[in-house]
C-alpha positions in Angstrom: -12.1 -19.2 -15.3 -11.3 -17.3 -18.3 -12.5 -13.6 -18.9 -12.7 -12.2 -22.5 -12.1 -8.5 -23.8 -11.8 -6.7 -26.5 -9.2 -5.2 -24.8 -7.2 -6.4 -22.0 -3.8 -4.1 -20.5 -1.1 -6.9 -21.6 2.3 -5.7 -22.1 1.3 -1.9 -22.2 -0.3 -2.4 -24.7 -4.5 -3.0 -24.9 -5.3 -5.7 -27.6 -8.2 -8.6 -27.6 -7.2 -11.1 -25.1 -8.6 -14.0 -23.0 -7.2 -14.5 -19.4 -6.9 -17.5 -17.8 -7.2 -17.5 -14.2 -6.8 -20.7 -12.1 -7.3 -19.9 -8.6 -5.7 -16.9 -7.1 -3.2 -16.2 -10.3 -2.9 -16.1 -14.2 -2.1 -19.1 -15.8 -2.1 -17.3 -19.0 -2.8 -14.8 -21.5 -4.0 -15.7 -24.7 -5.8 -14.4 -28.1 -9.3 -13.8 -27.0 -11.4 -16.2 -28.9 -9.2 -19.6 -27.2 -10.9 -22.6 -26.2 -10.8 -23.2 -22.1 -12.5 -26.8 -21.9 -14.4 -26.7 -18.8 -13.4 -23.1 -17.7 -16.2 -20.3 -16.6 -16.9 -17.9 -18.9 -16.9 -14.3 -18.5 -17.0 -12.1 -21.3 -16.5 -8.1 -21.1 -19.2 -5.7 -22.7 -17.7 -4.1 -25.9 -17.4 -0.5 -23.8 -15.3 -2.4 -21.1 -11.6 -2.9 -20.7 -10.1 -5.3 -18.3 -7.2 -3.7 -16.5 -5.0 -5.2 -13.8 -5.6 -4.2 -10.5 -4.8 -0.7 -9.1 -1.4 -0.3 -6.9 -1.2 2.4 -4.5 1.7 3.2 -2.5 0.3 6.4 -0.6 -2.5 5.7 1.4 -3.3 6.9 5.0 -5.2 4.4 7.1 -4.8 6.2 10.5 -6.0 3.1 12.2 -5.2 2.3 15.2 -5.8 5.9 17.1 -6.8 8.1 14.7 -9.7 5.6 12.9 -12.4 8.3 13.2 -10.3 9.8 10.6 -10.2 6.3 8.3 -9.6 3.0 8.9 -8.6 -0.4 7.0 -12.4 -1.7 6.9 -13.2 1.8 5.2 -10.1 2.7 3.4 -10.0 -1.0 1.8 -14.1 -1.1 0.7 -13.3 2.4 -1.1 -10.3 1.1 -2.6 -11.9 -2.1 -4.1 -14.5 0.2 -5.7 -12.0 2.1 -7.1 -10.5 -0.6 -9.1 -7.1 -0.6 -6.0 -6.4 -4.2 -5.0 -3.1 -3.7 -3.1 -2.7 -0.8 -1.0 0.9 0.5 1.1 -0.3 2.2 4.2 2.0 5.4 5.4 3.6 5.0 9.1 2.3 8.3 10.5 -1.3 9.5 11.7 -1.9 6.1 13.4 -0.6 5.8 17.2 1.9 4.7 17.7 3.4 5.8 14.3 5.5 2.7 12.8 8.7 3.5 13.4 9.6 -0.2 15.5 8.8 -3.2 15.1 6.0 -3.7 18.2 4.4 -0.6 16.8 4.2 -2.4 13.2 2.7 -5.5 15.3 0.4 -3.5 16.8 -0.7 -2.1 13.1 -1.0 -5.8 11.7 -2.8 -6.9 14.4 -5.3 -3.3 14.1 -6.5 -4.4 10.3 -6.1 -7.9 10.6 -9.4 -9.4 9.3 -10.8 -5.6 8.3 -9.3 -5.8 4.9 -10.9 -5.7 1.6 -7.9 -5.6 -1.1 -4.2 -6.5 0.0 -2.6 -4.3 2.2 1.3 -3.4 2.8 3.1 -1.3 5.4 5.6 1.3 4.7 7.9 1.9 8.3 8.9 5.4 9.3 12.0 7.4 9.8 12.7 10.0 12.6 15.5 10.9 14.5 17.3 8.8 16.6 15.6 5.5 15.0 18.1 4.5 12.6 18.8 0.9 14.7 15.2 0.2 14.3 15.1 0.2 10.9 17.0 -3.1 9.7 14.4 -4.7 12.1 11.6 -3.3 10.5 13.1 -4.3 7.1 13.8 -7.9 8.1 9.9 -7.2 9.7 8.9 -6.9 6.5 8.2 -3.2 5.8 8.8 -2.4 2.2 10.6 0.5 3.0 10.8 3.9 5.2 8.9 7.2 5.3 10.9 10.1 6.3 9.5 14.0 6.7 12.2 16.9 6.2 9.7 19.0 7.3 7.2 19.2 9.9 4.3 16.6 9.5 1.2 17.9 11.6 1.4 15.7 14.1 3.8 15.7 17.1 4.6 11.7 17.3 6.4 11.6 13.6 9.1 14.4 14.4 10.9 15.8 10.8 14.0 14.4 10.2 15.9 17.4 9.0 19.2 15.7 7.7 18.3 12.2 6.5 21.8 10.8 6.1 21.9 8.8 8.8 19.0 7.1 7.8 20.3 6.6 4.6 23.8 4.7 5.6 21.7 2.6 7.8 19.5 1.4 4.8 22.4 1.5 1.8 23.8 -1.6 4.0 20.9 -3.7 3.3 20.2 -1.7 0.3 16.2 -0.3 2.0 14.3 2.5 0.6 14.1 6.0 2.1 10.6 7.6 0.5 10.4 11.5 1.6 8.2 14.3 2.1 10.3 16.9 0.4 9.6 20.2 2.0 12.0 22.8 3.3 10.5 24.0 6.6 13.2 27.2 6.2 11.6 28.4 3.1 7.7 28.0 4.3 5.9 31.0 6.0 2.9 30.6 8.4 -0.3 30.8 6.8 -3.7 31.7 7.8 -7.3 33.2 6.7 -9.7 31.8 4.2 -7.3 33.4 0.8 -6.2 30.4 -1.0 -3.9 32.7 -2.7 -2.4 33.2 0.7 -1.7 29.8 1.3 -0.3 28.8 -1.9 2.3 31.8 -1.0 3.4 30.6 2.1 4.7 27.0 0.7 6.2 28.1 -2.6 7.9 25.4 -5.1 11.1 26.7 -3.7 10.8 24.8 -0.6 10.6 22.1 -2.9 13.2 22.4 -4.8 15.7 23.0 -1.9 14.6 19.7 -0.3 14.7 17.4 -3.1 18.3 19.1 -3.7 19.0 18.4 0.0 18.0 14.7 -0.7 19.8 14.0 -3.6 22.8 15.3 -2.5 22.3 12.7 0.7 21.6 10.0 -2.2 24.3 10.8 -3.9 27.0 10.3 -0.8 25.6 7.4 0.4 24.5 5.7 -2.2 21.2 4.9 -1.2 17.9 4.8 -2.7 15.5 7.1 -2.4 11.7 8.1 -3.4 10.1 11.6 -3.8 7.0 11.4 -2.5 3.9 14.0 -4.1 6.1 15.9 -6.0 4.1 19.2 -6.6 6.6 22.0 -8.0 7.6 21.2 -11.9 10.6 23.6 -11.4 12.1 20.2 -9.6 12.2 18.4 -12.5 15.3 19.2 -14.2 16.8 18.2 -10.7 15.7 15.2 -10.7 16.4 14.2 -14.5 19.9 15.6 -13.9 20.7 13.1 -10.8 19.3 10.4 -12.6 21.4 10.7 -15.2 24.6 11.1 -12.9 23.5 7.5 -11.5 21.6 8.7 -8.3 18.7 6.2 -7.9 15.8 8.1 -7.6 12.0 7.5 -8.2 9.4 10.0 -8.1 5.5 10.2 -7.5 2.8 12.7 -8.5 -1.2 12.5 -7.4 -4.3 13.6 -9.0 -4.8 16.0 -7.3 -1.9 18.0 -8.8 -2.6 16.4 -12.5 -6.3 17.5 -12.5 -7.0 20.4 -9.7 -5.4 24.2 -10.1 -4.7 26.7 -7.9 -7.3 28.9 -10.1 -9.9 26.9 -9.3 -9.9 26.8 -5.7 -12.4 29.0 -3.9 -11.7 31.0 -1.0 -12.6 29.0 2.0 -12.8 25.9 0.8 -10.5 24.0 2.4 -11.0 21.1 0.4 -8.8 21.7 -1.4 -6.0 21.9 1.1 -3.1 19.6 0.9 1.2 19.9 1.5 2.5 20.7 -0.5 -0.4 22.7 -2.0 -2.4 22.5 -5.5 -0.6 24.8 -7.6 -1.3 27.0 -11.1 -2.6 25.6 -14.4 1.0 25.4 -16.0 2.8 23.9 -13.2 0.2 21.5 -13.4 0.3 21.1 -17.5 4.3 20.7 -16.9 4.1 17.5 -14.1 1.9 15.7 -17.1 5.4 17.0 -19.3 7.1 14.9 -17.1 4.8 11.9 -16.6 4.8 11.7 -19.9 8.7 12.1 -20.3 9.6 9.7 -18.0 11.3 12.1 -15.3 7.9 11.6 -13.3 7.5 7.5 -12.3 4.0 6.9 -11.2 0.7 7.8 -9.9 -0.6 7.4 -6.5 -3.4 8.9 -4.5 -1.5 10.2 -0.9 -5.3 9.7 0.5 -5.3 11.5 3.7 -8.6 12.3 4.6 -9.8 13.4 8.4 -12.7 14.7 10.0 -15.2 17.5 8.8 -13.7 19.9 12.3 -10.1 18.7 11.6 -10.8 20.4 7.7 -12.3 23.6 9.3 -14.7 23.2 6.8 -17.2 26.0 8.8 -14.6 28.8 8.8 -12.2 27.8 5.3 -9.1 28.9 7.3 -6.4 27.6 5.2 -3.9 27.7 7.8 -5.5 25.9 10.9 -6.9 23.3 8.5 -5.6 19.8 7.8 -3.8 19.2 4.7 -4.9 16.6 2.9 -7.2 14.9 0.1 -9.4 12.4 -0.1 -9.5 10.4 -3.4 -8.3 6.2 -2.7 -11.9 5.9 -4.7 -11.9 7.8 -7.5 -8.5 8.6 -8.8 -8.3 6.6 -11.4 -11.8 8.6 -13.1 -9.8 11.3 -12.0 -6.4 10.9 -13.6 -7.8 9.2 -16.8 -10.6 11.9 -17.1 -7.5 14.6 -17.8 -5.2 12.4 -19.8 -8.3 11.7 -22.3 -8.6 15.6 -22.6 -4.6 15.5 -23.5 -4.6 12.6 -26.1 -2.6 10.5 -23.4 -3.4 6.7 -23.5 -5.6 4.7 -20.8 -2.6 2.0 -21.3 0.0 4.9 -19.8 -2.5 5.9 -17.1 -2.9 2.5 -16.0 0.6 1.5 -16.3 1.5 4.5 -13.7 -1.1 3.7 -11.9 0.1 -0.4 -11.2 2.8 -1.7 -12.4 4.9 1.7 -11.5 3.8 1.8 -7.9 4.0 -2.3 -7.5 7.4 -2.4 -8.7 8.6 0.5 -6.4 8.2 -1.8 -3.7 8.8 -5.3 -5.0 5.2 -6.7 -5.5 6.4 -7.9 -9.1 3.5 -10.2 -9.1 1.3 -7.0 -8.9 0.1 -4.3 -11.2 0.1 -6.9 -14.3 -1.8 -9.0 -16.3 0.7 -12.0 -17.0 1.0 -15.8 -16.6 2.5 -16.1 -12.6 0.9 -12.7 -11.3 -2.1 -12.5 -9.0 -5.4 -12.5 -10.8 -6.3 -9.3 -9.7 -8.1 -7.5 -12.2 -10.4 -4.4 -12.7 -13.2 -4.2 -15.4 -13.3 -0.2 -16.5 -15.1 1.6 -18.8 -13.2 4.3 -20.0 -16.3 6.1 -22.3 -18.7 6.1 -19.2 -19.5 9.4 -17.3 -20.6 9.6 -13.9 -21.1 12.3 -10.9 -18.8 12.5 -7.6 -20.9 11.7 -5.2 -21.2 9.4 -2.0 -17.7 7.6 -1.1 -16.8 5.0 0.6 -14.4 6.9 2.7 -15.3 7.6 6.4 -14.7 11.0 5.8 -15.9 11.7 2.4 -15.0 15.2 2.2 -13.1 15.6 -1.3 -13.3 18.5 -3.7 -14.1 16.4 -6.2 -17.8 16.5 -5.0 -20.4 16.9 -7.9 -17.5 16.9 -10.7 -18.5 14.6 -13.7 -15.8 12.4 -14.6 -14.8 9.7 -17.1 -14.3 6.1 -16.3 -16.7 3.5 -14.5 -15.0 1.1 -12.2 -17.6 -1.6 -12.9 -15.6 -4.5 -10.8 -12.8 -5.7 -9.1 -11.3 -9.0 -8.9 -9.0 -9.7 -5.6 -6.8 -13.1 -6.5 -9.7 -14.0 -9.1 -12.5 -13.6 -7.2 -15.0 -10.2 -7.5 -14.8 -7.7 -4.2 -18.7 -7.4 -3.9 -20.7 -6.0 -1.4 -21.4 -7.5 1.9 -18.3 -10.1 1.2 -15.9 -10.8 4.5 -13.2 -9.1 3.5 -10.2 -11.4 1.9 -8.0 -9.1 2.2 -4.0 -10.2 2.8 -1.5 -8.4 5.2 1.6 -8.5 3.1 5.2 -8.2 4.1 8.7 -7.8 2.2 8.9 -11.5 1.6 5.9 -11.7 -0.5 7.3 -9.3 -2.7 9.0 -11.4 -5.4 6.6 -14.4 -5.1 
């Protein structure tokens, strides 16, 4: 099969291409008017682009336990139609939380056959766990999740000083990824005032717990991975350990690139997410350092639950859970306010891939080159189109009735299209098929 584009994501750079897929990967990428003897045709309207497929690294399936909230049969379908061929599912929400090796057995077994787009597994950090976490490696986890604050639900305890942690993975050289929040520095919060809310988990706490961790980077030599990073005033932080050698990556999510605390209506929870949606320049300074390089990637951190669970009837900001739906949309999202800023589509997407896929090792993801899986999205940057019904089980997002920019209009999985009513082809991968 070859597919044809004016513009094709090669490189980081978009330029007239033709792809050659045979079977599941690229055999090559070539200029776009090449003859394929024998080779299917597929040619890209003039107002599409073809884009490698999606990568996120930050997605809550919940499943098993907590699959009225999402599951992989759900989360998967809304990922495909968001252009997201490969998805890392987080360790906590589901029961039991993955944080040992029969709980990540259980997990594999749970999606097995549900999945729509490849799916990997992050393993989980918590006190007292540090042996398991070799096995989980050698499991094939592609790294840990740690909280250093409290993480809403009582079977992922915080893991206040993550050190320990840390010396057990610098020996096999794992990845610690954390929720950087200090639980000293947050107030309780309650009543519809998003105002309120926003208060009570200030960018100080933060701050203090990205110091925290990359002072524990720093003595042991390990690597680790901020996770959501809301508050800009961690930035210069995070540039400065860098620069002393401290191996550090960082994440953002739309929400913080394209929602501000402005905007948010009393009561509308939402909105609600930890840590929280902040103001208009905090916001314009995260895109600062996307597009400086102190910020690494772009994932979604899709954590969606049920309508009671979001307190959606009362807006009370405090008793709600904190989280935001968008696996589906982000892209549309994220590209609908880089447009506004003069920022590339070929940035966006890069962030958006290869960024997350090589954060865990899935070199042969994210990318449009000769040896990576064909998986491929067809977008159309210039089209518009209205939030509305999601694939989600829980589609409650505030991104409900926006207009955005950017059509998915398909999505290939190892060269073949994701359509409706297909039996999901979707792989369980581990650490070892990372550098396939």
């Amino acid at each position: 099969m070859v597919l044809r584009a004016r513009r094709v994501l090669v490189d980081g750079v978009l330029r007239p291409a033709a792809v050659l897929v045979d079977g599941s990967r690229i055999a090559a990428v070539g200029p776009r008017d090449v003859v394929v003897p024998g080779a299917q045709e597929i040619t890209l309207a003039d107002d599409e682009v073809l884009l490698p497929g999606l990568v996120d690294t930050h997605v809550h399936v919940n499943e098993p336990g907590r699959t009225e909230w999402e599951g992989f049969a759900s989360a998967t379908r809304a990922a495909a139609a968001g252009g997201v061929t490969t998805i890392v599912d987080m360790p906590l929400n589901s029961l039991p939380p993955t944080i040992d090796v029969p709980a990540l057995e259980t997990k594999r077994a749970a999606a097995q056959g549900q999945c729509h787009v490849d799916v990997a597994f992050w393993g989980g950090a918590v006190p007292g766990n540090e042996r398991e976490l070799r096995p989980l490696h050698e499991a094939g986890v592609v790294g840990v999740k740690c909280f250093l604050v409290d993480s809403g639900v009582p079977e992922f305890p915080p893991l206040p000083d993550p050190r320990p942690a840390l010396r057990a993975l610098a020996e096999f050289d794992g990845l610690l990824i954390a929720h950087a929040e200090d639980g000293a520095l947050i107030r309780p919060a309650s009543g519809r005032r998003y105002a309120d809310f926003v208060a009570s988990r200030p960018r100080a706490s933060e701050d203090s717990a990205i110091a925290s961790l990359l002072a524990a980077a720093r003595s042991t030599g390990a690597r680790v991975h901020v996770v959501h990073l809301s508050s800009a005033a961690a930035l210069p932080l995070l540039a400065a350990a860098r620069e002393d050698g401290v191996r550090v990556t960082v994440e953002t999510c739309p929400h913080y690139l394209a929602l501000t605390a402005e905007e948010v209506p009393d009561g509308d929870t939402r909105f609600k997410c930890c840590p929280p949606v902040r103001e208009a320049g905090n916001r314009d300074a995260l895109w600062q350092g996307l597009v400086d390089g102190t910020i690494d990637m772009v994932v979604s951190d899709h954590s969606p639950c049920t309508p009671d669970l979001k307190r959606i009837e009362d807006g009370d900001f405090g008793t709600a859970w904190g989280g935001i739906a968008s696996l589906q949309i982000g892209l549309p999202v994220v590209w609908t306010e880089a447009r506004a800023r003069g920022i590339a589509l070929a940035d966006v997407v890069t962030w958006m891939s290869r960024r997350p896929a090589d954060l865990v090792g899935l070199t042969h993801k994210g990318r449009i080159e000769p040896g990576a899986d064909a998986d491929l999205t067809v977008f159309a940057p210039d089209a518009t189109f209205t939030v509305g019904p999601l694939h989600h089980r829980n589609p409650i997002t505030p991104y409900a009735g926006r207009t955005l920019h950017g059509a998915v209009r398909a999505t290939c999985l190892r060269g073949a299209p994701i359509t409706d009513g297909d039996a999901p082809r979707g792989r369980l991968l581990s650490r070892e098929d990372a550098r396939v």
